[in-house]
C-alpha positions in Angstrom: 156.1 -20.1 50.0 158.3 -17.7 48.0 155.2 -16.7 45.9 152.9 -16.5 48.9 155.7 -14.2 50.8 155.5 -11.0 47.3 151.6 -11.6 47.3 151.4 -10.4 51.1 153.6 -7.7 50.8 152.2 -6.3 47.4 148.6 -6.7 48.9 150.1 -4.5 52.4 151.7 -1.6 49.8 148.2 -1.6 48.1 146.2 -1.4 52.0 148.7 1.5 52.4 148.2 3.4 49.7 144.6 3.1 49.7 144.5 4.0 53.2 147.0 7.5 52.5 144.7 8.3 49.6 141.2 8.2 51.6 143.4 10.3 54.6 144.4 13.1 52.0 141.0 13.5 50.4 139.4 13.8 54.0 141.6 16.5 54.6 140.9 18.7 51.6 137.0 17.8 52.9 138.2 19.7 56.5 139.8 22.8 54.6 137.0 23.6 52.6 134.2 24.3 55.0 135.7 27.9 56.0 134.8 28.9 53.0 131.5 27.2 52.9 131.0 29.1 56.2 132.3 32.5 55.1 129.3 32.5 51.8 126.5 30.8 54.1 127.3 33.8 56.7 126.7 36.5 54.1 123.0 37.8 54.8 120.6 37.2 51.5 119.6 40.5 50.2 116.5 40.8 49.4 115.4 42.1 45.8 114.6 46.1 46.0 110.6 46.6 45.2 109.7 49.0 41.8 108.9 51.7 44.9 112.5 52.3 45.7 113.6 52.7 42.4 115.5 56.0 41.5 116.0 58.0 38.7 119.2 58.3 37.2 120.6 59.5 34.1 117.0 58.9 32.5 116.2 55.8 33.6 115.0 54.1 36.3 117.8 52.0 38.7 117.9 50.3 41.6 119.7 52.0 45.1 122.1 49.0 45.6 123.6 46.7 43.5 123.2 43.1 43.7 126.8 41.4 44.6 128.1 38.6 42.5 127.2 35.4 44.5 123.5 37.2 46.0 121.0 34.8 44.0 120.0 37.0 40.9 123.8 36.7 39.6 123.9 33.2 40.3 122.9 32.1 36.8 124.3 35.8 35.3 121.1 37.3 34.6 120.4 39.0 37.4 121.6 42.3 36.2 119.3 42.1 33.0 116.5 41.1 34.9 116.8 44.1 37.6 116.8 46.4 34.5 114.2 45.1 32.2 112.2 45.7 35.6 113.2 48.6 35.9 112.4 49.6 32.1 108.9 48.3 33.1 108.8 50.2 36.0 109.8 53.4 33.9 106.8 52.4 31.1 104.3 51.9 33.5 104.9 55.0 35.5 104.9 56.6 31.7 101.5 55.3 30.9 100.2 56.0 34.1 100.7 59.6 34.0 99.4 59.9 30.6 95.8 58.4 31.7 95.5 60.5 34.9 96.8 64.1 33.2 93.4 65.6 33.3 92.5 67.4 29.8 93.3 71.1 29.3 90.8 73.3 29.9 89.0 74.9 27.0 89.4 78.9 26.5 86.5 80.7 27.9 84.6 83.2 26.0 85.1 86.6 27.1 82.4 88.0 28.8 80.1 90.5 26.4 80.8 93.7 27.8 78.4 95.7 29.1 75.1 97.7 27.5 75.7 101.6 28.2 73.3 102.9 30.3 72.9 105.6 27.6 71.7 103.2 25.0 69.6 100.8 27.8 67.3 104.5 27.8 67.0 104.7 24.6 64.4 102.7 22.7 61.1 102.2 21.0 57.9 101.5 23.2 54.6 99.9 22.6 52.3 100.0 24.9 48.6 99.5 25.8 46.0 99.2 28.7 42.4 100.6 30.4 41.8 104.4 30.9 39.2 105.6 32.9 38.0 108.8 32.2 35.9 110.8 35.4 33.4 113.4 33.0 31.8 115.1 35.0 29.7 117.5 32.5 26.0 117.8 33.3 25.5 117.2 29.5 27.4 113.9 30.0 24.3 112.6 32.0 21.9 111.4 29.3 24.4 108.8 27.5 25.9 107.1 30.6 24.8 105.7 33.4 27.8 106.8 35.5 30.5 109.8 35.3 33.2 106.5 34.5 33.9 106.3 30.8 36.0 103.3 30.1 38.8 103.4 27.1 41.2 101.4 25.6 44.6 103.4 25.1 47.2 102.2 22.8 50.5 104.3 22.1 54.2 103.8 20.3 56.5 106.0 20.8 60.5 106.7 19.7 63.3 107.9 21.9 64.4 110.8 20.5 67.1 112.6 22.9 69.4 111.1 25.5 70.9 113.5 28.1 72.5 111.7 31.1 69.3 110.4 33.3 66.7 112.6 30.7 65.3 111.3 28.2 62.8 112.6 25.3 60.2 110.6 23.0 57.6 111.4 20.9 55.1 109.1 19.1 51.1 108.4 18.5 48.6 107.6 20.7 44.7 106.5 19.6 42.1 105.3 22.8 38.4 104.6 22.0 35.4 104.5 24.2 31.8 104.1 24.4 28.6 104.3 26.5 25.1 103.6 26.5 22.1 104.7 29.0 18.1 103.9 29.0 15.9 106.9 30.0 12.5 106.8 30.2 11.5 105.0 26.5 14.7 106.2 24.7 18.2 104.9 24.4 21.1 106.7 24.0 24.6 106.7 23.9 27.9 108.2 23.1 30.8 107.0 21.0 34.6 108.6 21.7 37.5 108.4 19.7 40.6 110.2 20.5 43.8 110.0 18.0 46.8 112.4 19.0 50.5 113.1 19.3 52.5 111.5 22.2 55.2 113.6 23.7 57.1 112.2 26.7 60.0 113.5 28.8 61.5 110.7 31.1 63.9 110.6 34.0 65.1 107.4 34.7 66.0 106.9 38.2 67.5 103.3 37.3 67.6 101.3 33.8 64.6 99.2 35.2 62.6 102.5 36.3 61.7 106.3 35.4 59.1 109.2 36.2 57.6 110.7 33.6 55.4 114.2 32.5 53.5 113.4 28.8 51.5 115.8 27.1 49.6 114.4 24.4 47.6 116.5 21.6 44.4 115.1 20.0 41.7 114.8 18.0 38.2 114.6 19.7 35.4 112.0 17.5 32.5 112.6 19.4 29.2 110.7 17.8 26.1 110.9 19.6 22.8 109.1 19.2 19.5 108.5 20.4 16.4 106.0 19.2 13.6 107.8 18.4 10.9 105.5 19.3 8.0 107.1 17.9 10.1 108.4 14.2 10.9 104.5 14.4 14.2 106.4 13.4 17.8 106.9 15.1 18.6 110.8 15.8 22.3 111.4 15.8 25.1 114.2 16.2 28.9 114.0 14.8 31.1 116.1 16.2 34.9 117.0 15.9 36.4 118.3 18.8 39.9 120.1 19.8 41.5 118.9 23.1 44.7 118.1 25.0 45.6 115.2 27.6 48.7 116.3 30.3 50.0 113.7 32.9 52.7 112.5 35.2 53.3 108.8 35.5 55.8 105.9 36.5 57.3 102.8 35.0 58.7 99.9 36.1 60.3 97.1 34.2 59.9 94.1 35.8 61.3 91.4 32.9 63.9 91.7 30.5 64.8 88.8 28.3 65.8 90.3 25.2 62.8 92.7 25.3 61.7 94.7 28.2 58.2 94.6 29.7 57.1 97.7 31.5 54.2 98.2 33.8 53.2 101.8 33.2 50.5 104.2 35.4 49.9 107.8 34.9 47.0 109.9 36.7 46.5 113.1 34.4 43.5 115.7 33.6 42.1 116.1 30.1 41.0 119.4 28.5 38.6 119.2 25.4 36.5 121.8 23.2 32.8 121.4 24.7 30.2 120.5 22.2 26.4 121.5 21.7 24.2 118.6 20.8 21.6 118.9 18.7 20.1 115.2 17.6 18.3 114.9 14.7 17.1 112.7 12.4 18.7 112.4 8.5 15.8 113.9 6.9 14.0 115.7 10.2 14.6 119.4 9.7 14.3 120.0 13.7 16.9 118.9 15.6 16.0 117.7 19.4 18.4 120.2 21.3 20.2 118.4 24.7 22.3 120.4 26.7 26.1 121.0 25.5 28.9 118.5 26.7 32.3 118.6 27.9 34.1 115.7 26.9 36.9 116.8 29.5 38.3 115.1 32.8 41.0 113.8 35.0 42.2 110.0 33.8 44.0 107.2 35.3 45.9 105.0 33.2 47.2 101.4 33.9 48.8 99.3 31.0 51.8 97.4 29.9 54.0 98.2 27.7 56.8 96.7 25.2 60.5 98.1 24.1 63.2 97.1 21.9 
């Protein structure tokens, strides 16, 4: 009974301090949630995007700093992550601005300045075409079928003098022509040839166009023939003849690519030493007189022409 009596009242002292240790730890359980409330209360900040980042001091950073307890400082590394992406951030931006900076643009020549209009006047010329020359000598009758004599004019020429708009050349000038005509049983028929000096005064209105006056010397070939239908033989006449061509014209230069092209006319009147002819055969002592010819006559001239 004794025994009994200190087991019940060791077994109440243990019931008593079991039950004062649960009732202190359930109080410590009751202070802590303030504190539990106070953190859970703080608003989560979110993390700032690469957009809002700033530069400072060289580098890229973010506006606000993350608080100790916000969830990127909960494990310390927060911080090192905000500026490794940050040094990203800073890279890519770099790389980014190297592959969209457009190239430099390459120096431009200078422009060639431009060709004096003194030396655009001045040059050498080439030039051919058609002449037809309007003879109007009775003489002229028995070796052509018409007045018209056609010739082929060729010419080259040098400027020599440049003064403002005026310009002077001189140069050579050859034209050849030849006609035929049937009367009654006998054929005859002229051949011309006309070398000469070229001299040409020129006032150009515009690089691309001038008026000009040209006299131009020559030489007058004249040969003369005739078939001789009964002598079974050719009677012929050679003459050498004095004469002088004098005209105005225009040109006009309608290309230019590197050389100029012209497109020349002149209308003029030819003077030239008239000739008697007296065919004959090469061993017939008597000639067969015609009447005497005047190789003379206004001229139109159409060609084109070449200068460098």
């Amino acid at each position: 009974m004794q025994y009994s009596s200190y087991i019940a009242a060791v077994s109440s002292l243990a019931f008593a301090l079991v039950s004062l240790q649960a009732s202190m730890a359930h109080g410590s359980m009751q202070a802590d949630p303030p504190a539990a409330t106070e953190a859970a209360a703080k608003p989560h900040r979110p993390v700032q995007s690469d957009a809002a980042a700033e530069p400072l001091d060289g580098g890229w950073a973010s506006n606000e700093t993350s608080e100790p307890g916000s969830p990127g400082n909960q494990d310390g590394s927060g911080g090192d992550a905000g500026g490794d992406a940050a040094d990203e951030t800073e890279s890519d931006r770099a790389d980014g601005s190297q592959q969209t900076q457009p190239d430099p643009p390459k120096p431009r020549k200078p422009p060639k300045p431009p060709v004096p209009f003194e030396r655009q006047i001045s040059f050498w010329q080439i030039g051919a075409g058609g002449k037809a020359r309007w003879i109007t000598s009775p003489g002229f009758d028995p070796f052509s079928v018409s007045d018209c004599v056609g010739d082929f004019s060729a010419r080259a020429s040098r400027t020599l003098m440049v003064s403002g708009s005026l310009t002077f050349a001189a140069g050579a000038s050859f034209e050849y022509g030849e006609e035929s005509a049937q009367a009654r049983d006998a054929t005859a028929g002229i051949e011309i040839m006309r070398p000469g000096l070229h001299l040409e005064a020129r006032y150009h209105l515009h690089e691309t166009f001038y008026a000009s006056l040209s006299l131009a010397p020559r030489l007058v070939y004249a040969k003369t023939w005739m078939d001789d239908d009964s002598a079974n033989d050719q009677l012929k006449q050679k003459h050498w003849l004095v004469g002088v061509d004098a005209s105005v014209g225009v040109a006009w230069r309608f290309a230019y690519p590197g050389v100029g092209f012209w497109l020349t006319s002149e209308f003029g009147y030819g003077l030239v030493q008239s000739a008697d002819i007296e065919l004959k055969t090469s061993g017939s002592p008597n000639p067969q007189k015609l009447r005497s010819v005047n190789l003379g006559g206004p001229f139109l001239l159409v060609g084109l022409a070449l200068t460098l």
